[in-house]
C-alpha positions as CSV (number, residue, x, y, z in Angstrom):
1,X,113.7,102.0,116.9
2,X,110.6,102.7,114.7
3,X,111.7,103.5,111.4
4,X,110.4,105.2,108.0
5,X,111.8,107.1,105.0
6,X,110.6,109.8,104.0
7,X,110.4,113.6,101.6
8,X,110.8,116.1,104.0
9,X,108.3,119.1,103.2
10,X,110.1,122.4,102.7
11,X,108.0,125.1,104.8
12,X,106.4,127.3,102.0
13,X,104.2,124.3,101.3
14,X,103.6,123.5,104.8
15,X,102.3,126.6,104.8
16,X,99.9,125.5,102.0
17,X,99.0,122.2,103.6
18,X,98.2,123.9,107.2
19,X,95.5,126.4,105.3
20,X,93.4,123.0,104.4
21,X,93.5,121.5,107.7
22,X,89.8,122.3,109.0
23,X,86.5,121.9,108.8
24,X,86.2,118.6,109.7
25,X,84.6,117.8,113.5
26,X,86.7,115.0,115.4
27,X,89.9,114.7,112.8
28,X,93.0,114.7,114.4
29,X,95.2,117.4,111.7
30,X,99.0,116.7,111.6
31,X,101.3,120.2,113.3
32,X,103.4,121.3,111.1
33,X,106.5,119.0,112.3
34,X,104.1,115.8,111.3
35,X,103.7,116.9,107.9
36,X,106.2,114.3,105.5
37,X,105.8,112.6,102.4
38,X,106.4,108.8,103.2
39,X,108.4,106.6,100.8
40,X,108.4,103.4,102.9
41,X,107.6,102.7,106.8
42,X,109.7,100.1,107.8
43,X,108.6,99.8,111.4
44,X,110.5,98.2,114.9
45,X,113.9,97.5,114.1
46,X,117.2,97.0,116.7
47,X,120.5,99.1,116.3
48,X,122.0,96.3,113.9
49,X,119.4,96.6,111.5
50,X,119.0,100.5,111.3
51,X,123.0,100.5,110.3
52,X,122.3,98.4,107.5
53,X,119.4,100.6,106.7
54,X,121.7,104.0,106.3
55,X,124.2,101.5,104.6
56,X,121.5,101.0,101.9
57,X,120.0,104.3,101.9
58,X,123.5,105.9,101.4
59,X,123.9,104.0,98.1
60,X,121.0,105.3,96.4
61,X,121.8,107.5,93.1
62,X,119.2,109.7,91.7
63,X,118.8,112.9,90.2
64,X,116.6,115.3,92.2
65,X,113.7,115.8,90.1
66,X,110.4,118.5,90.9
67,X,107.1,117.6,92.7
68,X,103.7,119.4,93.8
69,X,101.4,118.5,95.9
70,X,97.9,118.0,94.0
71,X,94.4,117.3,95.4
72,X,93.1,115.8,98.4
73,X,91.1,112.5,99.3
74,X,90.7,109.8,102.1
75,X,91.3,106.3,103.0
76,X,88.2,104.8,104.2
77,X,87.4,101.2,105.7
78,X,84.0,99.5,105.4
79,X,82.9,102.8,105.0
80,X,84.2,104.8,107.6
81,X,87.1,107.6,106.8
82,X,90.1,107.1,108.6
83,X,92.8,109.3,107.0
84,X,92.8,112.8,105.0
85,X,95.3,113.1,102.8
86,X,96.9,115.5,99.9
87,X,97.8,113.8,97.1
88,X,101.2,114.5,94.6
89,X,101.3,115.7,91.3
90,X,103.4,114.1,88.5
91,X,104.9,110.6,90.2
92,X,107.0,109.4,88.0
93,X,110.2,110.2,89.6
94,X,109.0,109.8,93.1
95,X,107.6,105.7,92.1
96,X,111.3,105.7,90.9
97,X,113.0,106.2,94.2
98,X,110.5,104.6,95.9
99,X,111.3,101.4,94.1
100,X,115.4,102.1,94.8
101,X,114.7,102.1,98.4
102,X,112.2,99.1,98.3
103,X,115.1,97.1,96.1
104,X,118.1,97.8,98.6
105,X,115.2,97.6,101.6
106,X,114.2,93.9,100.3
107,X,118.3,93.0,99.4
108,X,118.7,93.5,103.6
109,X,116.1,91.0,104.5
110,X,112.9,93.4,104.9
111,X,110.0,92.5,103.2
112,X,108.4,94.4,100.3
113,X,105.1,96.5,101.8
114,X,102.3,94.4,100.9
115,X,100.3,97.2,99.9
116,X,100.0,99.3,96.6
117,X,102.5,102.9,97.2
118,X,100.0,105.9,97.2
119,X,101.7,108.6,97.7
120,X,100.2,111.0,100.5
121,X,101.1,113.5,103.0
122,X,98.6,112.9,105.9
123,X,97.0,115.7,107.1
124,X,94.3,114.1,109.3
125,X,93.4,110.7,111.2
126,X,90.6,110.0,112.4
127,X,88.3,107.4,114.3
128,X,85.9,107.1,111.4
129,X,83.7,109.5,110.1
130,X,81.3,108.6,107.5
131,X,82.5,108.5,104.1
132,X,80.1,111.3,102.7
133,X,81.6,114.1,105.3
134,X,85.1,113.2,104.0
135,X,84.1,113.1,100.4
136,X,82.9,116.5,101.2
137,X,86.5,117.4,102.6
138,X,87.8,116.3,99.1
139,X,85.5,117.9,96.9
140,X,86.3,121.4,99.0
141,X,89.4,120.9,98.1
142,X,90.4,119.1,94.7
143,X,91.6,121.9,93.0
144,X,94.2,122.4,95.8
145,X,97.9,122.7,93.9
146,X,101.2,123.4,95.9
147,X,103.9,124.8,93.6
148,X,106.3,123.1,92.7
149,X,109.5,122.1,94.7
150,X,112.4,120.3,94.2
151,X,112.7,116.6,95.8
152,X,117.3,117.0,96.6
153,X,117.2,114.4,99.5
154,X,114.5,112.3,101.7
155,X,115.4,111.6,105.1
156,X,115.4,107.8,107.6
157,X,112.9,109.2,110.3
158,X,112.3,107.5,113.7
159,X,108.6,108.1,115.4
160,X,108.4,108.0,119.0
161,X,104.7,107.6,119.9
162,X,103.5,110.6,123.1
163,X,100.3,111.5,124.1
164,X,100.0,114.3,122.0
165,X,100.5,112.4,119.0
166,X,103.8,110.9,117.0
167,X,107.2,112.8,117.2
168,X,109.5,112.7,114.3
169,X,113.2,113.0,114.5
170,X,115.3,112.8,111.3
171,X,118.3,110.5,111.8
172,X,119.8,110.8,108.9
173,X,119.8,112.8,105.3
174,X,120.9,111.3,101.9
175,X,121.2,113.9,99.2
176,X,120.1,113.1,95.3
177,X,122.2,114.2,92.8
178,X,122.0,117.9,91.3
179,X,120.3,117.4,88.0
C-alpha cells in the first residue's frame, strides 16, 4: 500500500480552489477528488505496517482548531516550476498535529521526512515551466483567501497511481476532539 495522511478539504473550498486552477499552458490541475491538505506521505508499506499506522493515528488527541487557505506559490527546481500550490493561513495548530503524527510515525520505526513541512494543497504539477510564468500564477493570485473551516479529523489515504493521474481512497478517519 502507498500511504499518506492527510486534511480532507470540505467542498465549499474546493469550490474555491477549482476557480484558480487555469491559466497556465501544460500544468496538470488536481480534480476535485485530488484536492487534500497533506500532513505526512509515508509511502510503500505491507499490511503489518499500515495496522500499526491506524494504531498510532488512533491515539492522537487534539482539539479541532480553524484554518483557511491563503495565497498561492510554486516549488521550483534549478529554475524550472514543478508544482502550484495554495498555501494555509494561520499554522500553528496544523505544525501541532503534524508533529503528533510525525512523533507516533517515528515511535513505529518510520523515519522523520527529511524535508522542512510546507503546508500546501497541490493544485498543479507540472514538467517544468519557467519560473517567471509561475511567478506570474502567484502574483494573479496572492490575495486568494478561503474562509475559514474547521480542521475535526484528517484521514490515512492510500494513492493508487492510473493513467489519468493518482486516485485517492480514504482508509480510515480519526476525529479531533470538539473544542
Amino acid at each position: 500500500m502507498r500511504l499518506f495522511v492527510a486534511i480532507p478539504i470540505p467542498e465549499r473550498i474546493k469550490d474555491t480552489l477549482t476557480a484558480l486552477c487555469g491559466g497556465v499552458d501544460d500544468a496538470r490541475w488536481r480534480s476535485r477528488e485530488q484536492l487534500h491538505l497533506t500532513l505526512r506521505f509515508i509511502g510503500e508499506v505491507d499490511g503489518a505496517m499500515a495496522r500499526d499506522i491506524d494504531d498510532v493515528l488512533c491515539q492522537i488527541a487534539m482539539p479541532a482548531f480553524e484554518l483557511n487557505m491563503r495565497g498561492t506559490g510554486f516549488f521550483n527546481e534549478r529554475g524550472l516550476a514543478r508544482v502550484l500550490w495554495a498555501g494555509v493561513g494561520d499554522e500553528d495548530a496544523l505544525r501541532k498535529l503534524h508533529g503528533k503524527i510525525q512523533h507516533g510515525l517515528a515511535a513505529i520505526g518510520l523515519e522523520p521526512e527529511h524535508r522542512r513541512y510546507r503546508p500546501h494543497v497541490t493544485l498543479a504539477r507540472m514538467n517544468g515551466i519557467p519560473a517567471q510564468e509561475a511567478e506570474g500564477y502567484a502574483a494573479r493570485y496572492s490575495e486568494y483567501a478561503s474562509p475559514p473551516f474547521t480542521v475535526d479529523r484528517f484521514g490515512l489515504f492510500s494513492s493508487h497511481l492510473a493513467r489519468e493521474g493518482a486516485i485517492y481512497t480514504l482508509e480510515m478517519d480519526y476525529a479531533l476532539e470538539s473544542p
